[in-house]
C-alpha positions in Angstrom: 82.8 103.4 48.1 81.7 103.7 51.6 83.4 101.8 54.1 81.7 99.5 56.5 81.1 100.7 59.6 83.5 100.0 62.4 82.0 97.9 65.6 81.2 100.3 68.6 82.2 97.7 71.1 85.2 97.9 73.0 88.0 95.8 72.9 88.1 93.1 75.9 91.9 94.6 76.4 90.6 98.1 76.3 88.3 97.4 79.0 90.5 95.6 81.3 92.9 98.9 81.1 90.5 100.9 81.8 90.0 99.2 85.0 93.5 99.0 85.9 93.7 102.5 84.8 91.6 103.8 87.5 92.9 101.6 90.1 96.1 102.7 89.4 95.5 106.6 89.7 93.6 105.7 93.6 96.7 104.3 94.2 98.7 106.6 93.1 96.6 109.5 94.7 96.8 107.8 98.0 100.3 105.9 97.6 101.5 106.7 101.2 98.3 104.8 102.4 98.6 102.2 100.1 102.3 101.4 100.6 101.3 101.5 104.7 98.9 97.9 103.5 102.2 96.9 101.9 104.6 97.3 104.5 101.7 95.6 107.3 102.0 92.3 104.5 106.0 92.1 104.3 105.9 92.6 108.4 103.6 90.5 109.6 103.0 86.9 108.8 99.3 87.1 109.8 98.6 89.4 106.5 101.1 87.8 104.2 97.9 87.0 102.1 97.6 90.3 101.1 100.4 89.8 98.4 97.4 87.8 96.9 94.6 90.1 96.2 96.1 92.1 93.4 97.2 89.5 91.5 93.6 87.6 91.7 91.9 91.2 91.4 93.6 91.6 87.9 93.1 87.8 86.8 89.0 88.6 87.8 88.9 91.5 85.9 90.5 90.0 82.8 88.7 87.2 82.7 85.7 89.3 82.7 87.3 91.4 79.7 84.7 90.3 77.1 81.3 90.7 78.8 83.3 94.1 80.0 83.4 95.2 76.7 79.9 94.8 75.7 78.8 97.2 78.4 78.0 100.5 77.4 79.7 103.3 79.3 77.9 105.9 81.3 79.8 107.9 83.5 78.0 108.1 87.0 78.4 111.7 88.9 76.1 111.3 91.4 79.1 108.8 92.2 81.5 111.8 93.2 79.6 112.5 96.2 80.3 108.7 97.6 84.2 109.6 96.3 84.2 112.9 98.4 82.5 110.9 101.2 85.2 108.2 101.2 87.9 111.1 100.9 86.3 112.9 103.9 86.8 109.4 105.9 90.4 109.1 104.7 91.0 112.8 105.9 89.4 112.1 109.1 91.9 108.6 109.5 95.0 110.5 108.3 94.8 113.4 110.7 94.0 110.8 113.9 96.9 108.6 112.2 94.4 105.9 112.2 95.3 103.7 109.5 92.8 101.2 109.4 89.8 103.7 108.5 92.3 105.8 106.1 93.3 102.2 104.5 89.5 101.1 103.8 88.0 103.9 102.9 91.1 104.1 99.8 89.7 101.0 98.6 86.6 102.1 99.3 87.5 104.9 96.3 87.9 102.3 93.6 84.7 100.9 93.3 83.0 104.8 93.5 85.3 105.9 90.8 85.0 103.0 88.6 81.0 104.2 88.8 82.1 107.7 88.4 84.4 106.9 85.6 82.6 103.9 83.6 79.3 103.8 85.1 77.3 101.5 87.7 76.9 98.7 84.8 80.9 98.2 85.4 80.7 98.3 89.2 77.6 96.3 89.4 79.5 93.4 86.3 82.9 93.7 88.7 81.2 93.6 92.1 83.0 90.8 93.4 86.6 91.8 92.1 85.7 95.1 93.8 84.7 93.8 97.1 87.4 91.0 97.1 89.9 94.1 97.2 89.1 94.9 100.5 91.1 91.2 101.5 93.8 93.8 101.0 93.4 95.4 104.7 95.6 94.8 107.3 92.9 94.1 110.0 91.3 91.3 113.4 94.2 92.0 115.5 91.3 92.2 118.5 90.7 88.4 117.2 94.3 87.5 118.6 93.2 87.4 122.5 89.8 85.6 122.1 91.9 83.2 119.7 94.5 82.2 121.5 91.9 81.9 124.8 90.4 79.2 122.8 93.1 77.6 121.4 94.3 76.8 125.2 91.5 75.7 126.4 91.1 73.3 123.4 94.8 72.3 123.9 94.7 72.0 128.1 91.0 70.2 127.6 92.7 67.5 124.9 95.9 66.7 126.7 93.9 65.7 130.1 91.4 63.7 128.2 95.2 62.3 126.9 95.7 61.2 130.2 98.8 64.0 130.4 98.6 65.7 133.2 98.2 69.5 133.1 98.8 72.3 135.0 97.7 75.7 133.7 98.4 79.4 134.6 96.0 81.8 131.6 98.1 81.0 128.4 100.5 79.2 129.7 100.6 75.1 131.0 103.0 73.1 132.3 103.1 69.3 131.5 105.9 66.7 133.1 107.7 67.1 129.4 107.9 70.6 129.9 106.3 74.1 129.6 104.4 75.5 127.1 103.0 79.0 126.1 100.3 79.6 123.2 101.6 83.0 122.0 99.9 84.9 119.2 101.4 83.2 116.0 99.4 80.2 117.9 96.4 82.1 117.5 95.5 80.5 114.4 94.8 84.2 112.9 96.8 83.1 110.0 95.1 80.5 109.3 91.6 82.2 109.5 92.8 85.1 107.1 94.5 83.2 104.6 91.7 80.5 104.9 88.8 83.2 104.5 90.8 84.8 101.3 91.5 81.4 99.5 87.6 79.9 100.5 85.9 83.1 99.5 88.1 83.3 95.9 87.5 79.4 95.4 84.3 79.4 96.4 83.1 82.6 94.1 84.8 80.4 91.0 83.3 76.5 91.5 79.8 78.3 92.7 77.2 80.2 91.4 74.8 80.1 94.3 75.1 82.7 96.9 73.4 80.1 99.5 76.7 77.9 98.3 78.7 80.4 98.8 78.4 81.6 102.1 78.2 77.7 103.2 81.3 77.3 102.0 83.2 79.8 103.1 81.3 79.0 107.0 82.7 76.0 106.6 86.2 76.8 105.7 86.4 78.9 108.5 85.0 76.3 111.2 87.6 73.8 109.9 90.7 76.5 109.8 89.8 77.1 113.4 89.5 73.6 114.6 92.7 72.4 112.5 94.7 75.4 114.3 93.4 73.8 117.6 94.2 70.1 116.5 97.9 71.8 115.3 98.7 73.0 118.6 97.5 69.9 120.3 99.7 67.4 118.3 102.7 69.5 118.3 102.7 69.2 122.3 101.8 66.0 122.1 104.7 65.0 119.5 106.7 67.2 121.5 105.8 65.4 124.8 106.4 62.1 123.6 109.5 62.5 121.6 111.2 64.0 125.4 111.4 67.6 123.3 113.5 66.4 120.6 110.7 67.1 118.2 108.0 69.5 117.4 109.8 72.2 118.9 112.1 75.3 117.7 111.5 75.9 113.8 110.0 72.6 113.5 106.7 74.5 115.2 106.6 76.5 112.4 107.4 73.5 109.9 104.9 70.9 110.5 102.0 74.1 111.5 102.4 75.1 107.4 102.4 72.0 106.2 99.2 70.2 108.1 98.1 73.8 106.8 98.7 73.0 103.7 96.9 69.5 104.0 93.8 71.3 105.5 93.5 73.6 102.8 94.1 70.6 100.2 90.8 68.8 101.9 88.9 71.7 101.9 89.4 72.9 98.1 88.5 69.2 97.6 85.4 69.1 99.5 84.5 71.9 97.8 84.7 70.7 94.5 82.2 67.7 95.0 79.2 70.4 94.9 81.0 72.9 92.3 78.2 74.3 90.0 79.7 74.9 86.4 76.9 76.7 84.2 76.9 75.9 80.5 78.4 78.6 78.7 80.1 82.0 79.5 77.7 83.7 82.1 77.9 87.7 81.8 79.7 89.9 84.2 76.6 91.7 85.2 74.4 88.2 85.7 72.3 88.7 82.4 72.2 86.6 79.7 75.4 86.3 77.2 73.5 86.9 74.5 71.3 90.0 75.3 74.1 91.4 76.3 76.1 91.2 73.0 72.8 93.2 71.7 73.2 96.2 74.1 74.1 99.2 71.7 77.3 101.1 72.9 77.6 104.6 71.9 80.4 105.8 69.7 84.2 104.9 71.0 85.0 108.6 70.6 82.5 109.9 72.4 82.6 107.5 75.1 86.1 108.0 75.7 85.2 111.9 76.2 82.7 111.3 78.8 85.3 108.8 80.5 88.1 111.3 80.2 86.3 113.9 81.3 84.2 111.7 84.7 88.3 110.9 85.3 89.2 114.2 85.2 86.8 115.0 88.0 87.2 112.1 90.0 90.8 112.6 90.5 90.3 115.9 91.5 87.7 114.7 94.1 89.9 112.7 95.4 93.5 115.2 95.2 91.4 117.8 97.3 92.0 115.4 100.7 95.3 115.3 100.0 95.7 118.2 100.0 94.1 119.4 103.1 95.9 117.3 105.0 99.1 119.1 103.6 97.5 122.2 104.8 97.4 120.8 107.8 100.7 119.3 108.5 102.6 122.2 110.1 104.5 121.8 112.6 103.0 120.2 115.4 102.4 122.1 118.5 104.2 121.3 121.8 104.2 122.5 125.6 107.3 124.3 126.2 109.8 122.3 129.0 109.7 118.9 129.3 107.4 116.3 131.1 106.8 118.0 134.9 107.4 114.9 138.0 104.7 113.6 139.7 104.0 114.9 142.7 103.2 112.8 145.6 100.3 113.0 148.1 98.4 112.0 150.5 100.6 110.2 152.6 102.5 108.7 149.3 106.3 109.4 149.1 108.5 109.0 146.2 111.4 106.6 146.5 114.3 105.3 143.7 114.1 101.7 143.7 110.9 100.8 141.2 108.2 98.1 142.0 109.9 95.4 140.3 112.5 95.4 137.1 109.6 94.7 134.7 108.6 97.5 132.7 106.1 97.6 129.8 107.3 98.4 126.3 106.7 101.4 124.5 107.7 102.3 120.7 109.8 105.6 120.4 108.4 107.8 122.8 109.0 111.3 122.6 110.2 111.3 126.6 109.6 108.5 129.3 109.0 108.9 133.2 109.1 106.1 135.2 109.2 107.0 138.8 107.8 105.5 142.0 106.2 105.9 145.4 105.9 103.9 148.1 103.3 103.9 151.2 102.2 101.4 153.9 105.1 99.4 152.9 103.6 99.0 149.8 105.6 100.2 146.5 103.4 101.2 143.1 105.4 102.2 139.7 104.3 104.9 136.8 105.9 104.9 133.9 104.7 107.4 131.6 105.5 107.4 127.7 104.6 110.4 126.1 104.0 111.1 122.5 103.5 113.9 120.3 101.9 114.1 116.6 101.6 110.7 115.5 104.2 109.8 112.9 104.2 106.3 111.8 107.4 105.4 113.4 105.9 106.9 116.9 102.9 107.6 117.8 100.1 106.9 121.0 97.8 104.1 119.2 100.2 101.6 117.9 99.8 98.1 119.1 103.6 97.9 119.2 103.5 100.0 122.8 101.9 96.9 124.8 102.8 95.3 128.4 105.3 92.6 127.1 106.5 91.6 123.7 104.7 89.8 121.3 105.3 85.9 120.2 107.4 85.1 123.7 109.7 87.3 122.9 110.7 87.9 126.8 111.8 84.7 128.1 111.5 86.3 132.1 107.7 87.6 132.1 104.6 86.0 130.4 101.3 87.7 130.8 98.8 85.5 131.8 95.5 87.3 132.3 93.7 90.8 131.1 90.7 92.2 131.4 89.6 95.8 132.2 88.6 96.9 135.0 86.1 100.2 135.7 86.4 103.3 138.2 84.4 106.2 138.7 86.3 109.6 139.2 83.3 111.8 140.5 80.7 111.1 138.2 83.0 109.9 135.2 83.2 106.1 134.5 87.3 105.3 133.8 88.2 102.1 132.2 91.5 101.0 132.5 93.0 97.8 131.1 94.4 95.0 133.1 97.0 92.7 133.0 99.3 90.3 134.8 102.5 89.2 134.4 104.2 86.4 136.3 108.2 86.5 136.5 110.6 84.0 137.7 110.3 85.3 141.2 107.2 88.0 141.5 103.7 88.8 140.1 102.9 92.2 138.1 99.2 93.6 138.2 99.5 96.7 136.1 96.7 99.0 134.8 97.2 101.2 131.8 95.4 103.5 129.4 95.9 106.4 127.1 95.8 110.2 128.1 95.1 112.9 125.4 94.1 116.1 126.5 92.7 115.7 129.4 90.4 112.1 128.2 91.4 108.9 129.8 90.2 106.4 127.8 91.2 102.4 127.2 90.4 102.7 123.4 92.7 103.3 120.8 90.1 104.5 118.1 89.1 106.8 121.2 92.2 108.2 121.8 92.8 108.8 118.0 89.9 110.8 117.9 90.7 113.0 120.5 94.2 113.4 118.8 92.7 114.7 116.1 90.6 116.5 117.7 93.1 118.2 119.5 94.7 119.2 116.9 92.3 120.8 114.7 90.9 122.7 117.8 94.8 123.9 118.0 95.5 122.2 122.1 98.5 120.8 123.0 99.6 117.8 120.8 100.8 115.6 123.7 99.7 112.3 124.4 100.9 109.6 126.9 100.4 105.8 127.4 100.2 105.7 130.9 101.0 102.6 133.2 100.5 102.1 137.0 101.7 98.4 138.4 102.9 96.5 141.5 103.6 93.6 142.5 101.4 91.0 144.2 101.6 90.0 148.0 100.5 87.0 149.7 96.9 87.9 149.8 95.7 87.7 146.0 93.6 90.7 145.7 96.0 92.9 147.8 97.5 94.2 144.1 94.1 95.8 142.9 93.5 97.0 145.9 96.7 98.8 146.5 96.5 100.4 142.9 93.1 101.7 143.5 94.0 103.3 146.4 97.0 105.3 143.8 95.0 106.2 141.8 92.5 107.6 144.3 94.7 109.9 145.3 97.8 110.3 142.4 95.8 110.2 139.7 95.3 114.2 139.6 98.8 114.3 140.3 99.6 112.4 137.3 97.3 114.6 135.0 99.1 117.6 136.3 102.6 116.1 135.5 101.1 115.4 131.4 100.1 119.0 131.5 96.1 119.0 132.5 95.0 121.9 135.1 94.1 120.2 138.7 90.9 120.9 139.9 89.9 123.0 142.2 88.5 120.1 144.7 90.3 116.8 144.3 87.9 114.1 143.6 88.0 110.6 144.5 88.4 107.4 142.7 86.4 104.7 143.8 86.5 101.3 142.0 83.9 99.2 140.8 83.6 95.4 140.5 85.8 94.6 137.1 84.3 93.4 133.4 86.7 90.9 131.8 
């Protein structure tokens, strides 16, 4: 007797492996990148949400394991070329030792090899899963200063409508209780990330309107922003009226998480006053449960060829970056002899005691000069922190090498303004970031930027580039983060001024002391007005 045919569906469990399968082997291809996302989650409280993503990435795909199943699968090639693409963008972040654009174009990979693998049907049925990945990457630091701007001026503007009076130097504010500094875990770039994840994964499950949707998450976003602004507000009002004894120390972080909590609580329950629950299970690809049961699949055998085979070939897409960058991780190349001094000129002489005991702080340099010069009676620092072939626990770009410690970490110094500030060498435009720092007894203006190879530049994607250029062009590897600063006299603007007259005439001589060729006719720095 002939037996009945067998069905030519996959099993719902077969096709969540498959999925998991190829996730896996990016990972796994890529595992120093990925484990760099991991380590940025278990360091810094502002991505602790990325814990979250795999977790709700495997609990979409299973739950999408039947209308999976009923896809047919047809390997995509074409696909490999977005693979290499993504590949040739990871290359490009891992020799600069840029890890944001190495860490999104590795997620990128998983959707363009489940298409290579499994075909577009499976991308297109698991396009939010795919995209909801990306919640994965470490990234919005550059949100923390415009955040923490607002969350002052909201603070500062609500206690004087109090009645309290306030007195207010940038990020800091003194009130008759005490003082107060909004530092960057008062940013409320917590709350915007892990408010953005949890809307956007709430709001994909109680809706089924994109318009609804998008509304949604707006609003979730609005509210996580004006709650972190409310937050700091009644904890310096609690703090205020309760003389200190309150609000202060770990109780910050206490009652922050738990009106947090709250927040998120009435938001999830706004939400779910306009949910739209369809009748019935809607398919993974949009389309109609029960066409979809109809759609033929070919043969398990034969589709598990064309899937083992479209694997084969993505993965070795993807090895080839690898290794290239293998090929290209000699070691690095470096100037023989150590950093060369300053030399000082026109009219400026070197002297031992520094511009002031504040000094900014830099994360394992290779070497450090710090030496100073004085003229007019007027006294400017340079410290110099030099780096080599970025490594990930030194290296030119991180945003660990900064002018003060993050979170109030230094109890003597808080920097209270930056900006950036623009000067014209010759026909070259220089920016050069600004800051200033106020001390128990003096004010700091100091100007700082990166030097690679010769390019001055305030931008670390910039100078990341030029790294890596650099070193596939075979230069010298060395790179600096370079700081000039003084300290402020009676008249205001006397700090900006004296610096731009340094640099007019040291800056060659600092170029020369990181290894680039002076010019054969010194050319003058002349500033122009500053863009905050």
């Amino acid at each position: 007797m002939q037996q009945p045919a067998r069905s030519r569906t996959w099993q719902p469990e077969r096709s969540f492996a498959w999925v998991v399968a190829v996730l896996a082997v990016v990972v796994a291809i890529f595992w120093r990148t990925s484990w760099s996302m991991v380590e940025l989650w278990n360091s810094s409280g502002t991505y602790s949400h990325g814990f979250l993503i795999l977790p709700a990435f495997l609990w979409l795909v299973w739950d999408r394991r039947h209308a999976l199943a009923r896809l047919p699968i047809r390997p995509c090639w074409f696909a490999l070329f977005a693979l290499a693409a993504m590949g040739l963008v990871w290359l490009l972040g891992d020799l600069a030792s840029a890890a944001l654009p190495a860490q999104i174009a590795v997620v990128a990979m998983v959707p363009a090899a489940v298409a290579v693998v499994l075909g577009v049907s499976w991308a297109r049925a698991l396009a939010f899963p795919l995209a909801f990945l990306f919640f994965a990457v470490p990234f919005g630091d550059s949100l923390v200063p415009v955040m923490m701007d607002w969350t002052a001026d909201f603070t500062v503007a609500a206690l004087k409508l109090s009645g309290v009076p306030v007195y207010r130097d940038g990020l800091h504010f003194a009130i008759p209780s005490g003082n107060w500094s909004v530092v960057d875990s008062c940013s409320g770039i917590r709350y915007l990330f892990a408010c953005l994840t949890a809307a956007t994964l709430y709001g994909w499950i109680v809706y089924r309107s994109t318009t609804r949707r998008l509304l949604f998450i707006g609003c979730a976003l609005v509210i996580a922003v004006v709650a972190n602004w409310i937050r700091a507000y009644a904890i310096v009002m609690l703090g205020h009226l309760s003389n200190n004894r309150i609000a202060t120390g770990a109780d910050h972080l206490v009652y922050g998480w738990l009106f947090f909590g709250v927040i998120m609580t009435i938001i999830f329950a706004l939400g779910a006053l306009w949910r739209e629950d369809l009748p019935g299970e809607a398919a993974a690809d949009g389309s109609d449960p029960a066409s979809a049961r109809e759609v033929p699949a070919a043969p398990a055998a034969r589709e598990s060829r064309r899937s083992f085979a479209a694997a084969c070939a993505a993965a070795l897409t993807m090895l080839i970056w690898p290794l290239v960058s293998l090929g290209t991780a000699g070691e690095p190349h470096r100037d023989p002899g150590s950093i060369g001094d300053i030399q000082p000129r026109a009219g400026w002489v070197r002297v031992e005691e520094p511009a002031t005991s504040w000094q900014p702080r830099l994360r394992n340099p290779a070497a450090l000069l710090l030496q100073s010069f004085e003229k007019d009676a007027r006294r400017v620092s340079v410290q110099l922190g030099v780096f080599y072939r970025p490594t990930p626990d030194s290296k030119l770009t991180t945003s660990s090498n900064r002018l003060l410690e993050p979170d109030g970490a230094n109890l003597h110094w808080k920097l209270t303004q930056r900006g950036v500030a623009q000067a014209r060498r010759g026909g070259e435009v220089i920016a050069v970031s600004t800051g200033m720092l106020v001390g128990r007894d003096a004010r700091v203006v100091a100007w700082h930027w990166y030097w690679v190879d010769g390019t001055l530049t305030t931008s670390p994607t910039r100078a990341a580039l030029a790294q890596m250029l650099a070193r596939l062009r075979g230069h010298s590897e060395r790179s600096a983060w370079v700081a000039v600063y003084t300290t402020e006299g009676e008249d205001m603007a006397s700090a900006p001024l004296v610096l731009e007259v340094f640099l007019s005439d040291m800056l060659d001589s600092i170029d020369q002391a990181l290894g680039a060729p002076m010019p054969a006719r010194p050319q003058r720095l002349t500033a122009v007005p500053a863009q905050d």
